[in-house]
C-alpha positions in Angstrom: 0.0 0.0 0.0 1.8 3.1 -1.0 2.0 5.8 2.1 1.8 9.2 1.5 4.9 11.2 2.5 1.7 13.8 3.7 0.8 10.9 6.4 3.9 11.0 7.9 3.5 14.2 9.5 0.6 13.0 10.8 0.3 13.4 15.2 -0.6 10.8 17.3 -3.7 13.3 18.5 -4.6 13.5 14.5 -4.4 9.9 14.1 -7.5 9.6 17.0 -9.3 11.7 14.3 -8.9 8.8 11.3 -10.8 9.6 8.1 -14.9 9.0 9.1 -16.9 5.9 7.7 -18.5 6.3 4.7 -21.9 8.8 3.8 -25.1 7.1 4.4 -27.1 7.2 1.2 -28.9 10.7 2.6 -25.0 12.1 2.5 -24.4 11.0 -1.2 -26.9 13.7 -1.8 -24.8 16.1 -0.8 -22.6 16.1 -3.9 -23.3 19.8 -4.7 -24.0 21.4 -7.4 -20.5 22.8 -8.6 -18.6 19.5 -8.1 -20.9 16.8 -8.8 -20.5 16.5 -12.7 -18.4 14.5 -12.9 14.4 7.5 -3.1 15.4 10.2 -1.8 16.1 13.0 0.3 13.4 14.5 2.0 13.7 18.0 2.1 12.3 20.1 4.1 9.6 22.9 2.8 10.7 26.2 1.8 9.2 28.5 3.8 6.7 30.8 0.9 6.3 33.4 2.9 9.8 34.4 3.6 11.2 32.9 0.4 10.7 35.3 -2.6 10.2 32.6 -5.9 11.9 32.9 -8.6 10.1 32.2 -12.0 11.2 29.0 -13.9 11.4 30.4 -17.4 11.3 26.7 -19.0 8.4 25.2 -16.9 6.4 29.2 -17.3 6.8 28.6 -21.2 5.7 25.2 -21.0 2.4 26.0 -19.5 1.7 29.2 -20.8 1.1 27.3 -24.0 -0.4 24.8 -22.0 -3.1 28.0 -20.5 -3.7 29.7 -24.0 -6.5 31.3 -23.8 -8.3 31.9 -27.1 -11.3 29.7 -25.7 -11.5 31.3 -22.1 -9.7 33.0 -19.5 -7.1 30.9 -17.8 -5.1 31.9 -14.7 -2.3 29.4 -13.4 0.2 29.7 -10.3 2.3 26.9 -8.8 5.1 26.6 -6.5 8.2 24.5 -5.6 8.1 24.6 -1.5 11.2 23.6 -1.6 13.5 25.7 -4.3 10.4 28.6 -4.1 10.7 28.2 -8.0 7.3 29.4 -9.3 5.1 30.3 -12.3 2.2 31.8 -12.8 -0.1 33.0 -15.7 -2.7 35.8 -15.3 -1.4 35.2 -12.1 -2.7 38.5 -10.4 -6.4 38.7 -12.2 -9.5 37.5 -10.1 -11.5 34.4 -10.8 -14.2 33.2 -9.6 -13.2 30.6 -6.6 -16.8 28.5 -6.6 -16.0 26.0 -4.4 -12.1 26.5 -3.8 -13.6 28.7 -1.3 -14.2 26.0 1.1 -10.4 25.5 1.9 -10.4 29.1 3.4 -13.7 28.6 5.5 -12.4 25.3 6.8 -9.3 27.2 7.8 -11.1 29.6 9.7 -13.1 26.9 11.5 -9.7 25.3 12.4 -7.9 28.1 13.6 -11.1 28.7 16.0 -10.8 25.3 17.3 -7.0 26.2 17.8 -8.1 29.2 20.1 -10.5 27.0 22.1 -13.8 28.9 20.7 -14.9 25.2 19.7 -13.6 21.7 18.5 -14.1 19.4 16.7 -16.9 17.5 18.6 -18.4 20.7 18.5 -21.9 19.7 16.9 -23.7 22.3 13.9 -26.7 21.8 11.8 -26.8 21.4 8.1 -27.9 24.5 6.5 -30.2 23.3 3.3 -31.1 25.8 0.5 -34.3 26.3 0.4 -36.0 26.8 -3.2 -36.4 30.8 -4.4 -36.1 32.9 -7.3 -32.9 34.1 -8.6 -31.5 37.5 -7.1 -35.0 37.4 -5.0 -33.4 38.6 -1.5 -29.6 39.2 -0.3 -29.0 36.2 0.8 -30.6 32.4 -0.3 -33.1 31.1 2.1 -31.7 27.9 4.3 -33.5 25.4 6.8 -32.1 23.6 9.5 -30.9 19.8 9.1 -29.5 17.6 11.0 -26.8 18.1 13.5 -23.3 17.0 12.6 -19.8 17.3 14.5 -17.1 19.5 12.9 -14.7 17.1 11.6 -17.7 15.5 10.1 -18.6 18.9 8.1 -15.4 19.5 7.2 -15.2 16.1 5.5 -18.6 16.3 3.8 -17.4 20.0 2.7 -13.7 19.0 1.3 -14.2 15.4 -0.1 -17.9 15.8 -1.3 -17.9 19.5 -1.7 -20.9 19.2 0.4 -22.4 23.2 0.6 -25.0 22.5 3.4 -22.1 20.9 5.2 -20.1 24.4 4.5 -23.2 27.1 5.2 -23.2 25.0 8.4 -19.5 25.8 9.5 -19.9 29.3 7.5 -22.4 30.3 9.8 -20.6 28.7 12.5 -17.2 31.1 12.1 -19.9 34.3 11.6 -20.2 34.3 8.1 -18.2 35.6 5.0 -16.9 38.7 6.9 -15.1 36.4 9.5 -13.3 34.4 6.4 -12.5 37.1 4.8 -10.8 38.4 8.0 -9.0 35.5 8.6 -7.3 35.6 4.9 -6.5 39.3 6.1 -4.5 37.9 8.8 -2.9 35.5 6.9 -1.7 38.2 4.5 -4.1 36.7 1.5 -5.1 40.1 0.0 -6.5 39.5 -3.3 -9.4 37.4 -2.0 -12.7 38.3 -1.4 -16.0 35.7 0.3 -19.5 37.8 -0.3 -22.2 35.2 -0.2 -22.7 32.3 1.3 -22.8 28.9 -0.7 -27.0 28.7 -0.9 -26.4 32.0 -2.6 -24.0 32.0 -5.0 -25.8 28.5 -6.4 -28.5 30.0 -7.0 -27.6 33.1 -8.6 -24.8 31.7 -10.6 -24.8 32.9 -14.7 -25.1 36.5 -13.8 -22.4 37.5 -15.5 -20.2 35.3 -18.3 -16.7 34.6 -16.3 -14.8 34.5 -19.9 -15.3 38.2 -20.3 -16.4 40.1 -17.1 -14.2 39.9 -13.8 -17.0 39.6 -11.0 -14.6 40.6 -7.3 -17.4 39.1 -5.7 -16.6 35.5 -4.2 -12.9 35.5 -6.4 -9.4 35.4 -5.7 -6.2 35.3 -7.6 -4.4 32.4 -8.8 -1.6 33.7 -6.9 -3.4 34.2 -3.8 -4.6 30.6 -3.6 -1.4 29.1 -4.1 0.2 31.4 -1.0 -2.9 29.9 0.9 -2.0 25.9 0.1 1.7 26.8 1.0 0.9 28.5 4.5 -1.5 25.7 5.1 1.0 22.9 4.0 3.9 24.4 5.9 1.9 24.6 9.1 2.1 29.0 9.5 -1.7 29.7 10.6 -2.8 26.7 12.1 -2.0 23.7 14.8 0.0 20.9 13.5 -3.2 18.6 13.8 -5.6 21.1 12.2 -3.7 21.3 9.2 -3.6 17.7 9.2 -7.4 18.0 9.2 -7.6 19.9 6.3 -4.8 17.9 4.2 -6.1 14.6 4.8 -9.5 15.5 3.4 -8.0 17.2 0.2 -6.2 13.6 0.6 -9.1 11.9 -0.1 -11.3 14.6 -2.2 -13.9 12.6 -4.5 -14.6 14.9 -7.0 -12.8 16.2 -10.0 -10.8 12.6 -10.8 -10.8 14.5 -14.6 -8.9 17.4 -13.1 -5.6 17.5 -11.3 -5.4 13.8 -10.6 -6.1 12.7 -13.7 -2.8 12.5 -15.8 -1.0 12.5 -12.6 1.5 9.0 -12.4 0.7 7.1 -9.3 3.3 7.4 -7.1 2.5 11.0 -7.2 0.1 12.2 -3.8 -2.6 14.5 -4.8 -4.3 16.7 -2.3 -6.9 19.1 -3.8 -10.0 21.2 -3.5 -12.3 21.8 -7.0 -14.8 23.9 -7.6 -17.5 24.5 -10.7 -19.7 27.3 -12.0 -21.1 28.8 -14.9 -18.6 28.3 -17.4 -15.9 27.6 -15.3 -13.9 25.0 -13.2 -11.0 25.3 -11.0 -8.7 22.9 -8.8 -6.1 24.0 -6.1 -4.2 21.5 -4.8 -0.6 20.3 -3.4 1.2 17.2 -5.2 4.4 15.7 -3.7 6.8 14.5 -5.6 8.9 11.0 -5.5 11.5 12.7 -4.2 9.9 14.4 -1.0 9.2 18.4 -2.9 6.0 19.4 -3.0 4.0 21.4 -5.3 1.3 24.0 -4.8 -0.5 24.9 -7.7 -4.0 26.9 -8.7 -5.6 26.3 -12.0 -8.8 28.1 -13.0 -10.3 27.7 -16.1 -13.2 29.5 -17.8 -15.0 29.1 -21.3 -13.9 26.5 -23.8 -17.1 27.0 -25.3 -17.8 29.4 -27.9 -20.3 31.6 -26.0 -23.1 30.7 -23.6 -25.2 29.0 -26.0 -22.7 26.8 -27.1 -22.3 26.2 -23.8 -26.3 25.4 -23.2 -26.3 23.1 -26.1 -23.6 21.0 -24.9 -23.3 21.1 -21.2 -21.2 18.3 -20.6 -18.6 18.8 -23.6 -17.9 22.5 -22.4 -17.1 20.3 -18.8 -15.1 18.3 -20.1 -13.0 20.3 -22.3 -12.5 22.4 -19.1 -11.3 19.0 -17.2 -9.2 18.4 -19.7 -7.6 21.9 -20.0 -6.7 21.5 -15.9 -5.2 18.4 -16.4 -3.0 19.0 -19.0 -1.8 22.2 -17.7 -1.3 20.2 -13.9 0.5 17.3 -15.7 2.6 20.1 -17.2 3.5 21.5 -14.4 4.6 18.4 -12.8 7.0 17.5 -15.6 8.4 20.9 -16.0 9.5 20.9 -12.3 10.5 16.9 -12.2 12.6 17.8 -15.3 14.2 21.0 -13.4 15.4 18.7 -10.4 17.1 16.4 -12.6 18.5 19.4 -14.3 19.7 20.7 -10.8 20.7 17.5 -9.5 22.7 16.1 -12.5 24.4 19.7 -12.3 25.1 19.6 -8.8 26.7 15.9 -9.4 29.0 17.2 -11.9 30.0 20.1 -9.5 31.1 17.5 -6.3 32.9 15.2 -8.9 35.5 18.0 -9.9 35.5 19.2 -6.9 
């Protein structure tokens, strides 16, 4: 059974919190609405925040033709934790985070439980949408389900993208407002949370995300991957909250077309997706064989010529989109694995005419 070099760092007090048994068949209905369709050293992480990264011309000319974006917006950062070697294309321009969202909100539970506010037996209800028209009031109309622990909504919200699982813990922190604080404090500034999840469902398609940049419920490419690398590294939260967090991305059911999918399988994915009009996305962190890991952000809009193409063909604009993350996250991996054999080959050479 292959081990992931993420499990290692795993505490004893974690381990007591071993991933839940599966959904009941009421639970399977929570697969929402945006995610549903479908030998070596071990080095330790650079630290991203105190690290500036250096842009790896080779692996940012690789996936800029990877990201072209005659059919759609595309926005791409990614990381080395290790070198701080980075890339990034439209890098600094907000996209919509749909359901990559729920990364941040779980953080903000987390680093509550961390300050003894609650824990993780702490018990909330599931917030269901309840049916309205589009743009009708300010905020979606939810009723009360039942009561679940923390560690149990987290999981529905990371691995199922479960929303009434994250209005629960949303409403639990004090709403957006007390996410969006949080990313302040974690120096995330290009990153805005405006509705809650019942919300933004049901008034998704007001504007086309190919063409018009809504700052409502968006962040930066950039933005997301500092948030994976302070979460990975440890900087905002407890050693077994981020352990929380990780080991559900660990084990994230949905979008096996995106990030995953051309990944080889020695390689550990950890990811979050998310889906709206027009768009898909996927943030996660992938480790490498030889202990580095890799944050990267990949958002993706159109592939469809406008929104009627779009209508007529739901599931082939989807797909194309997978299949544009994919590519671009299997690129990134093999423009970085080929950089380390670059460096290491080199550094060989050096100690042998030494």
């Amino acid at each position: 059974m292959k081990v992931s070099r993420i499990g290692r760092f795993v505490s004893l007090v974690a381990l007591a919190l071993a991933p839940l048994a599966p959904a009941n068949a009421q639970e399977a209905g929570f697969e929402n609405a945006f995610d549903n369709a479908f030998g070596t050293e071990v080095r330790a992480p650079r630290d991203f925040a105190t690290n500036s990264a250096s842009t790896n011309s080779a692996v940012q000319q690789r996936i800029s033709q990877l990201a072209e974006g005659s059919q759609g917006r595309i926005g791409v950062a990614a990381i080395d934790l290790t070198t701080g070697e980075s890339i990034s294309i439209l890098g600094d321009q907000r996209f919509p985070m749909a359901s990559t969202s729920k990364i941040a909100i779980a953080a903000t539970f987390l680093e509550g439980v961390d300050q003894g506010r609650w824990s993780l037996t702490s018990e909330f209800p599931l917030l269901w949408a309840v049916r309205s028209r589009r743009f009708s009031s300010a905020a979606a109309p939810v009723r009360q389900g039942e009561y679940m622990t923390a560690h149990r909504l987290i999981d529905l919200m990371i691995t199922r993208s479960s929303n009434p699982a994250t209005d629960a813990l949303l409403a639990a922190v004090g709403g957006p407002q007390a996410v969006n604080d949080w990313a302040r404090r974690a120096g995330l500034e290009d990153f805005s949370l405006d509705r809650d999840i019942a919300t933004l469902v049901r008034d998704d398609g007001e504007h086309d995300p190919v063409t018009y940049i809504d700052r409502r419920d968006s962040a930066t490419p950039n933005t997301m991957v500092q948030m994976l690398a302070g979460i990975y590294q440890g900087r905002w939260l407890s050693g077994t909250s981020r352990n929380v967090i990780i080991s559900a991305m660990e084990r994230c059911r949905t979008g096996t077309r995106r990030i995953p999918a051309q990944m080889p399988s020695y390689v550990n994915v950890a990811h979050k997706t998310g889906t709206l009009n027009r768009t898909a996305s996927d943030i996660g962190i992938i480790e490498m064989p030889d202990g580095r890991a890799i944050a990267m952000a990949i958002y993706v809009t159109g592939q469809s010529a406008n929104q009627a193409d779009e209508n007529a063909n739901k599931t082939r604009s989807r797909l194309r989109r997978d299949a544009r993350i994919a590519s671009i996250a299997r690129g990134i991996y093999d423009g970085f694995a080929e950089e380390a054999s670059r460096r290491n080959y080199a550094n060989a050479q050096y100690n042998a005419v030494r």
